[in-house]
Structures are given as C-alpha cells and as structure tokens.
C-alpha distance (Angstrom), angle and dihedral (degrees) to the residues before:
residue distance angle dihedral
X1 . . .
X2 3.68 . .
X3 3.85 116.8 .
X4 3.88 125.6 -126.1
X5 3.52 101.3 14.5
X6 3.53 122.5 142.4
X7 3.83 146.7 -154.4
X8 3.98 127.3 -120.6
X9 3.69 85.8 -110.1
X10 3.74 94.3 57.1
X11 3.69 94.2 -110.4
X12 4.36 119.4 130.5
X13 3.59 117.6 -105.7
X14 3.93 107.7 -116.3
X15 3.34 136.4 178.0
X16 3.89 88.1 -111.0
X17 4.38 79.5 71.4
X18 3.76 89.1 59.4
X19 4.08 94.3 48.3
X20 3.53 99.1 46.1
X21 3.92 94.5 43.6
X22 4.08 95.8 46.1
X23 3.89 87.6 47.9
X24 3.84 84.5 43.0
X25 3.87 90.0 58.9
X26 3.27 98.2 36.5
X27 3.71 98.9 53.8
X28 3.44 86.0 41.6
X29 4.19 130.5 126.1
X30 4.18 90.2 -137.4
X31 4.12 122.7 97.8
X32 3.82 87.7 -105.1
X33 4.00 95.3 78.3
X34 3.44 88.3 73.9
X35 4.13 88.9 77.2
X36 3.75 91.6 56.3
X37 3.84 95.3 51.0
X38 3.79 94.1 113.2
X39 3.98 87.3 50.9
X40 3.51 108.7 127.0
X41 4.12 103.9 164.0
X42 3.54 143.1 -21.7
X43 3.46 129.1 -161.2
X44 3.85 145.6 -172.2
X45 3.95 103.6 -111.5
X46 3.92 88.8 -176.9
X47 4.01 132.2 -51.6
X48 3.34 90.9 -62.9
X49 4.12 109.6 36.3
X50 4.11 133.3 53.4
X51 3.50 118.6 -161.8
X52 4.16 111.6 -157.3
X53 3.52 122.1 -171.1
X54 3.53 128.8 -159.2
X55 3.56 139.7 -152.8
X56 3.94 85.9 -135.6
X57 3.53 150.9 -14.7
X58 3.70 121.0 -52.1
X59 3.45 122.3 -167.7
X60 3.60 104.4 -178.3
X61 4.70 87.0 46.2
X62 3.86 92.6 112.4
X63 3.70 98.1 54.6
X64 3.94 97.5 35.3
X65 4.09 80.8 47.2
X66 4.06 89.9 59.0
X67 3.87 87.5 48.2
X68 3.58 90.1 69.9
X69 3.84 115.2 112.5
X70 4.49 98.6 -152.3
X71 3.67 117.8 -154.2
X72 3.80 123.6 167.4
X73 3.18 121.4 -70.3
X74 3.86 99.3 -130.7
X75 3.53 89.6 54.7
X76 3.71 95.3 51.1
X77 3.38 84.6 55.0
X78 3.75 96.5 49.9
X79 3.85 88.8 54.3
X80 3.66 86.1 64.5
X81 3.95 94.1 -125.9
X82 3.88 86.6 -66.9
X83 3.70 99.9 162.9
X84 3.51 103.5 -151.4
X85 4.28 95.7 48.8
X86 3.98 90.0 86.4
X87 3.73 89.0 114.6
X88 3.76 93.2 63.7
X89 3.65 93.0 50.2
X90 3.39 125.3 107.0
X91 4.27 115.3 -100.0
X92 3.94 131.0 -166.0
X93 3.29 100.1 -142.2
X94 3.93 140.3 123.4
X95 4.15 90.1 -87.2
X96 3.50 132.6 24.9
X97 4.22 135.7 -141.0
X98 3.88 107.7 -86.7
X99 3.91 89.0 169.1
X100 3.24 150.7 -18.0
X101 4.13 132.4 -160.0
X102 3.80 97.8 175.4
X103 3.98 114.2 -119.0
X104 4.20 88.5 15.1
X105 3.50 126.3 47.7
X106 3.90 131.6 19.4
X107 4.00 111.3 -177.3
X108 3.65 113.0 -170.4
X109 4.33 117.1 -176.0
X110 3.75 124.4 -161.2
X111 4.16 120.0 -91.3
X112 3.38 99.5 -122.0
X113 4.02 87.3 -166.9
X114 4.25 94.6 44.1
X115 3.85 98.0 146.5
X116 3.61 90.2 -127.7
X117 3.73 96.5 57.6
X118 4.23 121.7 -75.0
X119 3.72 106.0 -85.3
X120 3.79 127.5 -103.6
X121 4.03 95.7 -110.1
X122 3.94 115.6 79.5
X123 3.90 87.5 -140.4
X124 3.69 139.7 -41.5
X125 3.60 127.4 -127.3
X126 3.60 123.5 -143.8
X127 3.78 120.5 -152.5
X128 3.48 132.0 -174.3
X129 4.38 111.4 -145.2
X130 4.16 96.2 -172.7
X131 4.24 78.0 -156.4
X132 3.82 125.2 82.8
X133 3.84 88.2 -154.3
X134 3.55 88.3 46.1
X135 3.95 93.2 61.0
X136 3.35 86.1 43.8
X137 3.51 104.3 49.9
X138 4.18 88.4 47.6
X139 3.41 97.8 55.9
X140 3.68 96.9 44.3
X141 3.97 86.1 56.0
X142 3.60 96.3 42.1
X143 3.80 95.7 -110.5
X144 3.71 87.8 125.0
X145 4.20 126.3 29.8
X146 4.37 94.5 -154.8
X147 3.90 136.8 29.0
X148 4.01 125.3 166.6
X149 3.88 134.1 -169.1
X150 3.46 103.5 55.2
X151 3.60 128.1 179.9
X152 4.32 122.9 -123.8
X153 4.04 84.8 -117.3
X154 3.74 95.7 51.8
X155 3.77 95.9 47.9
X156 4.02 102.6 79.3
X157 3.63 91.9 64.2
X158 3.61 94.8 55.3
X159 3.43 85.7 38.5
X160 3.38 96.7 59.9
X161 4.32 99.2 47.5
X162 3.82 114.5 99.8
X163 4.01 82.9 -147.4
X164 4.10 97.7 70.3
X165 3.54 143.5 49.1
X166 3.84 116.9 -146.0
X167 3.80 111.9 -151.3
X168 3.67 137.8 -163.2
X169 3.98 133.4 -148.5
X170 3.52 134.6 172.3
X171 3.91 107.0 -112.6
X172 3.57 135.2 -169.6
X173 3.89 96.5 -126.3
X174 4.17 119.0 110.2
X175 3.30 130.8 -175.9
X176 3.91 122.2 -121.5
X177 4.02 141.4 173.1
X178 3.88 104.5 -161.7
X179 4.10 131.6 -168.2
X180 3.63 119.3 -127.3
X181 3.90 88.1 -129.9
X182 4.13 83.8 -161.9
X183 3.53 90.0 79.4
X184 3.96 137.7 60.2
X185 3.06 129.1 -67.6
X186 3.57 95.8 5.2
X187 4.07 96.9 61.9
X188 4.42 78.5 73.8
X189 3.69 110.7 84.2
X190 3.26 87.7 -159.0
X191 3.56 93.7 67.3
X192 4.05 93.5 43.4
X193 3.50 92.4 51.6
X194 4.26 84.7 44.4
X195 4.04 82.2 64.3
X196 3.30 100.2 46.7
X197 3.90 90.3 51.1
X198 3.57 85.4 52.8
X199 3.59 101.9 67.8
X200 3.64 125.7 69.3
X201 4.30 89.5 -135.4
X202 3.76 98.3 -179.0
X203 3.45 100.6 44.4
X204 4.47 83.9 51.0
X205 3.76 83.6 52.6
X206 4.00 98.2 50.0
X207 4.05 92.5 44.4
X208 3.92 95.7 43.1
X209 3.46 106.4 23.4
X210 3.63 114.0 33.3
X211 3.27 101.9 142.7
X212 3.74 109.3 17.5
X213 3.51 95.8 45.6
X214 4.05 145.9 59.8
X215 3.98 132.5 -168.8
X216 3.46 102.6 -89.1
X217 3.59 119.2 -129.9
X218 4.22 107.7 -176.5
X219 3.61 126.7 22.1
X220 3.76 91.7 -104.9
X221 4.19 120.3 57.8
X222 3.59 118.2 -91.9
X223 3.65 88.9 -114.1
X224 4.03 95.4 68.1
X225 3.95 122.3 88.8
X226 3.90 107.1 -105.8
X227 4.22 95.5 38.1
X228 3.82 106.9 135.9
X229 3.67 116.2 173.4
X230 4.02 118.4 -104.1
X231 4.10 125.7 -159.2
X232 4.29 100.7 -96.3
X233 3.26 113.2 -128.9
X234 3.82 129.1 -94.5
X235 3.72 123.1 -117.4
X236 3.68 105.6 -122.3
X237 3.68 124.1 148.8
X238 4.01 93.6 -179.5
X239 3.96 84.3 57.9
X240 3.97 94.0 47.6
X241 3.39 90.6 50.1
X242 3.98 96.4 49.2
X243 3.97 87.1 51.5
X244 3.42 90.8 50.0
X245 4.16 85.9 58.8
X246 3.24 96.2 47.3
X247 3.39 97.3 59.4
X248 3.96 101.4 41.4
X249 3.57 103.2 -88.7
X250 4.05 103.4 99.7
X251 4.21 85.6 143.2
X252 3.57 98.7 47.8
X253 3.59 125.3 -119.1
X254 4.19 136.7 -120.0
X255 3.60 117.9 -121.6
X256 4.16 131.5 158.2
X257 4.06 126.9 -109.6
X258 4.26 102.0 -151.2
X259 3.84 102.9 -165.0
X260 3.88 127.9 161.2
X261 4.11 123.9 -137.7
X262 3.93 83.5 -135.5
X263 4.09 88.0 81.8
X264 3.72 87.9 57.6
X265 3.33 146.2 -67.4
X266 3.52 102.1 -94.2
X267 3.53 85.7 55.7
X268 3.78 87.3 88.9
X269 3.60 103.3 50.5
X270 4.11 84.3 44.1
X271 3.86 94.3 56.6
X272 3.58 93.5 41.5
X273 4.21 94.3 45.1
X274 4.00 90.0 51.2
X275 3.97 91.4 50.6
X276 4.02 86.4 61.5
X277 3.83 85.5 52.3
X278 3.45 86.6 48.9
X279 3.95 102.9 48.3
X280 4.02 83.7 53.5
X281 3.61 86.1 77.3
X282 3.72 97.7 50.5
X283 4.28 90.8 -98.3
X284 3.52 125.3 128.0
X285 3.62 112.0 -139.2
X286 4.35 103.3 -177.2
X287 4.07 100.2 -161.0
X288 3.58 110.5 -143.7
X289 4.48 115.4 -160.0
X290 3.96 99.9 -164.7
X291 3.49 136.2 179.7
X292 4.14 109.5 -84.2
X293 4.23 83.2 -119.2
X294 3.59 98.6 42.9
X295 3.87 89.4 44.4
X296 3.74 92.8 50.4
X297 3.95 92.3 49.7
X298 4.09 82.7 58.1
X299 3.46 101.3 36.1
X300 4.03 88.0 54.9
X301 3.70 90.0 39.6
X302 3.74 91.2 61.9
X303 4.09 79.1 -123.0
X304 3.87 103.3 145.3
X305 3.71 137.0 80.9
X306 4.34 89.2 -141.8
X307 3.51 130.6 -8.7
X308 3.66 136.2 -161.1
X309 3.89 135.3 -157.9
X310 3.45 148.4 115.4
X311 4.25 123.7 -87.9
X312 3.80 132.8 -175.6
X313 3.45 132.9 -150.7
X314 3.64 100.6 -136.3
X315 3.87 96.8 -176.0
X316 3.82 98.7 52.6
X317 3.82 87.3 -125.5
X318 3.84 124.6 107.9
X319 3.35 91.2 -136.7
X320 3.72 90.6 74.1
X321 3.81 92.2 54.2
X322 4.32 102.2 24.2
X323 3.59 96.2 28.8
X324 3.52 100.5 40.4
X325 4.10 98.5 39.1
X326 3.93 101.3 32.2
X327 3.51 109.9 38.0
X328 4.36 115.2 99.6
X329 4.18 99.9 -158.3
X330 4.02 96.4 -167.4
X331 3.49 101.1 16.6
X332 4.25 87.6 -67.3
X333 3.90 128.9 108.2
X334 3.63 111.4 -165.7
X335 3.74 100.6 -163.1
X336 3.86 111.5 55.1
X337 4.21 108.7 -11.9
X338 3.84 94.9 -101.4
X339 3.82 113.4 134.3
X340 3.55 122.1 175.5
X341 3.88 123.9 167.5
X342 3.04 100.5 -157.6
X343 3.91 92.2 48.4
X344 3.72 89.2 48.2
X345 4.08 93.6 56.0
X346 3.73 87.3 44.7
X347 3.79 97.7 56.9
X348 4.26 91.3 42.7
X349 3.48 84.6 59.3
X350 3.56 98.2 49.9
X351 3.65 88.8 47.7
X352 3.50 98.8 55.2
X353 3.61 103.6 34.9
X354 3.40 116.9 101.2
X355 3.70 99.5 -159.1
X356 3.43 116.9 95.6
X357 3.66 107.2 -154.7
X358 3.69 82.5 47.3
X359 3.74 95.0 55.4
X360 3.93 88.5 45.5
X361 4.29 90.1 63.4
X362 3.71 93.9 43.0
X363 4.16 90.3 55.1
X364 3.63 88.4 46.1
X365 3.74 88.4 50.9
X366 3.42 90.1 44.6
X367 3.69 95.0 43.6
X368 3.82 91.9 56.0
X369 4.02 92.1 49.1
X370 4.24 84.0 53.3
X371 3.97 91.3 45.0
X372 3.79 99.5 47.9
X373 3.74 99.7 37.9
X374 3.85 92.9 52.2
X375 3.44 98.6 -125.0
X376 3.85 86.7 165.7
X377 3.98 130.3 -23.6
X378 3.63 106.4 -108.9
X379 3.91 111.4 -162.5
X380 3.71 111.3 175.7
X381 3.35 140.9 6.5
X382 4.87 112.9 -135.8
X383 3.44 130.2 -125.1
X384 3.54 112.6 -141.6
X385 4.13 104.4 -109.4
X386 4.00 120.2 -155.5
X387 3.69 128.4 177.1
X388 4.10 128.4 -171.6
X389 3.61 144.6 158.8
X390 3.81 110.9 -84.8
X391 3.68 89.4 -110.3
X392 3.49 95.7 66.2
X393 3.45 115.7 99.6
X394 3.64 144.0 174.7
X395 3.45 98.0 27.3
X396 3.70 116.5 157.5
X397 4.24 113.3 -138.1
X398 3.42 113.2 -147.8
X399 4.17 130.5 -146.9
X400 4.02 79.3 -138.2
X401 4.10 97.9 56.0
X402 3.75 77.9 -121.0
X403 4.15 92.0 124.2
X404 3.99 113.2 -157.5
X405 4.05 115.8 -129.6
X406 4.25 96.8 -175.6
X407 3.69 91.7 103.8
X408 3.98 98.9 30.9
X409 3.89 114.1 132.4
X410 3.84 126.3 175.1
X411 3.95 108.2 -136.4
X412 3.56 107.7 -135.4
C-alpha cells in the first residue's frame, strides 16, 4: 500500500483500514457482499501490506478490490458497524465532507494534505435540485458550474448557450425492464420473449434517445469486460401474438410496469410508449411511476409483476452485473425469480476463473442464455451526459456519472 497517506481526520492509513473495511463490506446487509462471498480471511501483514485469502479463485478480485471505499478502522468501529453511516466516515481523497443535510446539500473542502497534491478548487458544493428544469435553469444562469444526467429533450437548449459545453462519455449504465419469472405469466419464456417481440425497440431508442442512447445488444453495456454481442430482436406483432398462444394466453393478459422517475426522466415516456406496443397485441401493460423509496421497498420485495430502470456496472466486470443479478445459489434468485442451472454454473465459473479469455466465453455463453430466455428486454445501452459552464475546466467524466473534481480549475 501507498506510504504517507492520510485520512480527513488526520489519522495514517494502515493496513488495519483495509481489514476492517473489507470485513465491513463483506459482512455487510448491502448488494455489494455478494463480491466478497469467497472471502475467507484477511489479515494485517504489517502497516503497509494485507494479505486476503480466499476460499477460491476470483477472477473479477482486482477490480471488486479497487471498488472498495477505505475509511479508518477506528472509526468504523466507532460507527458501530452501522451500515448506512459511511458518509460520516473519514475519506482520503482530494476533498473532504464540510457538511452534509441529507437529500439537500453536500459541501465538500479541499485536502490540503491529499498525497497527490491539494486540488486547485477551495471546495465544491454539491446540491441536489429534485427538478430537471430546475438544474437546468441554474446552470444556464450561472447559479450552478456542473449538472449530469440529462435527458435527449433537454439537450438543445444547452446546446444552443454560448456559456456551456455539453459533453459526452461512454458509461457503463443500461437500461432494462425485467419479469419477475416467479409469477404468472411471466415464469413462460414464451410469453417474455412474446413482449419483447411486441415492441418495436429500435425505433423507441431513435425517437427517445437519440443522442443518449444506443440499441443495446447484451444485457450489460458494451463498455464492461464480458459484453458479447447478441442478435436484437425483431419487431413483429404477428410473432408476439403467436407466442402468446402457445403458451395459454390467446386473449392477452393485464399486468403492472412499477418504474421510478429517479432512473430518468425519459423513463416515463419509455414505460408508457412500450405499454401502447403492448396493448396492440391484446395485453394490458398498467405502468406504475413510484416514489424511488417506495419502488425500492418493491423492487427488493420481489413485489411487481415487471419492472423497469436503469443499472450500472460500476466495476467494469460482468460479474458485478451477471454474476451478481443472475445467478440462483440453492435453487433461489433474489433479484427477479429467474433460476437457471445451467446459467448459475456458468457465472461460478466465470467468477472463479482466473483466465481472462476464459471468463470472456463463459459471459458470452451466459449472455446468450439471458438474451434468448427473456430474462428482461434490454433496449439501449446510456451515454454518460455532463453539462458545465465554459469556464470549467479539467473536469474528469466518468463511465460511472461519478464526475472527478481533483483537477477542476475555474478560468478567470
């Protein structure tokens, strides 16, 4: 580990900091536990070296090991293992928490003592504006210097100011409208395939996402390691319907769509455009706009008939999205009631192989079983959308909308 670094509290950065958090994460309630499930110990070496064993190979360990957020280890402790107190924990990094009024305000200031050098802003302030047009509107009169996630419809006008820059990156987020395959009609392939057939995808794409988003072709972005392209799939209502025979459902069905605004604002008109493709084919598709908490209760309570949103995969791995989301240990998957055995063996040995070319096959083999059993339709794949005043510059875009402010100046 890196010598002479130091944490916002003033305390040395130890091994002891990278024990206590790994064992903090792994023993933790959250979704990312599930990439330390071959952890078997990890131990201080001396100040300046951990040794972790493991109960097996992990191919993926390096990149889920960079994911880790450290803090120190007596403050972890302090916190009582309370999973949700990261926040107040101490950091390392180029700017430290001022403040913080939850769902308003986060004020960061420069670390004067960052072992890179303190950065060239004095602080940054972080404000949440619950209103599209409100972001909009700020930055546009110079209330605010740097928004993100913006929607196709909303670009022109930012576009069109002499005052900011829009800017593109590739990202790693996709967007996706699973089945919970636990419940009728949806535990028939054929009828998840039948919806998929319904809906003319790439003409959605081109009219609502022109610009942020591309056809998707996997159910992970093409940026990730493991994406292998699949065949998309045709628009054809007479096929949809003949799916939807086969399988019982000749007079349709009704069903709901739960979806939160959080995702995106074009989530809404997305949700609501596929349920017209949808009622074409004699099946009533109810969407549902929810409020992000009371969506997140249902979406981890398994309690919806079909979902939509959007996902990352914040470790450029598929085993963060395929391993993590589509694998049934026991017989049981957590996430959306699709178990596959097959699937299942595929993704452990992509997790625990340490060749990489090898890994690559098995997640297009395990892509391809995802794809064609209609786990999900997945129509597009995001870019990652920034916009700031002209004079901002250095600013680092991210594939994880998760922008970097170390090298941030303000021209005068």
């Amino acid at each position: 580990m890196r010598e002479g670094v130091k944490f916002h509290d003033g305390s040395a950065f130890d091994a002891a900091d990278v024990v206590a958090t790994l064992k903090r994460q792994a023993g933790g309630p959250g979704g990312l536990a599930r990439l330390w499930g071959q952890l078997e110990d990890v131990q201080a070496v001396d100040p300046t070296t951990v040794e972790i064993k493991l109960t097996e190979p992990v191919g993926p360990f390096l990149r889920n090991l960079s994911f880790l957020q450290i803090a120190p280890s007596e403050a972890i402790e302090a916190a009582g293992g309370e999973y949700g107190a990261a926040v107040q924990l101490p950091g390392s990094g180029p700017f430290r928490v001022a403040s913080f009024t939850p769902g308003q305000t986060l004020a960061l200031e420069a670390n004067a003592d960052y072992w890179d050098g303190a950065p060239a802003l004095e602080g940054v302030r972080i404000v949440n504006i619950p209103e599209l047009s409100g972001r909009i509107t700020a930055l546009l009169n110079d209330e605010i210097d740097v928004t993100w996630n913006i929607p196709d419809d909303q670009l022109g006008v930012l576009q069109d100011s002499n005052d900011v820059e829009v800017q593109l990156a590739p990202s790693v987020f996709y967007l996706y409208s699973w089945f919970n395959a636990g419940r009728k009609p949806f535990d028939d392939a054929r009828v998840r395939r039948a919806l998929w057939h319904a809906v003319d995808v790439e003409q959605v794409v081109k009219d609502l996402l022109p610009v942020t988003g591309t056809l998707a072709k996997a159910p992970i972005a093409s940026t990730v390691f493991g994406w292998a392209e699949q065949q998309p799939y045709a628009y054809d209502p007479e096929k949809a319907k003949q799916l939807l025979a086969e399988a019982g459902y000749a007079d349709g069905f009704s069903a709901e769509l739960k979806y939160s605004v959080n995702f995106g604002s074009s989530i809404d008109q997305i949700a609501q455009t596929f349920s017209a493709y949808w009622s074409e084919i004699g099946v009533d598709i109810r969407p549902m706009q929810l409020e992000h908490a009371v969506f997140t209760d249902d979406f981890r309570a398994l309690n919806w008939d079909m979902m939509m949103a959007t996902n990352p995969t914040f470790t450029e791995d598929a085993d963060y999205t395929l391993g993590r989301l589509y694998a049934s240990p026991g017989g049981v998957n957590e996430e959306n009631n699709y178990v596959n055995p097959e699937l299942h063996e595929i993704l452990m040995r992509a997790r625990t192989s340490v060749d990489q070319a090898e890994r690559a096959e098995l997640y297009k083999r395990a892509g391809e079983i995802i794809w064609n059993d209609a786990v999900g339709i997945f129509p597009a794949e995001l870019k990652a959308v920034y916009a700031n005043r002209r004079d901002v510059k250095g600013l680092d875009l991210s594939a994880i909308y998760a922008p970097h402010f170390r090298n941030v100046s303000i021209a005068d």
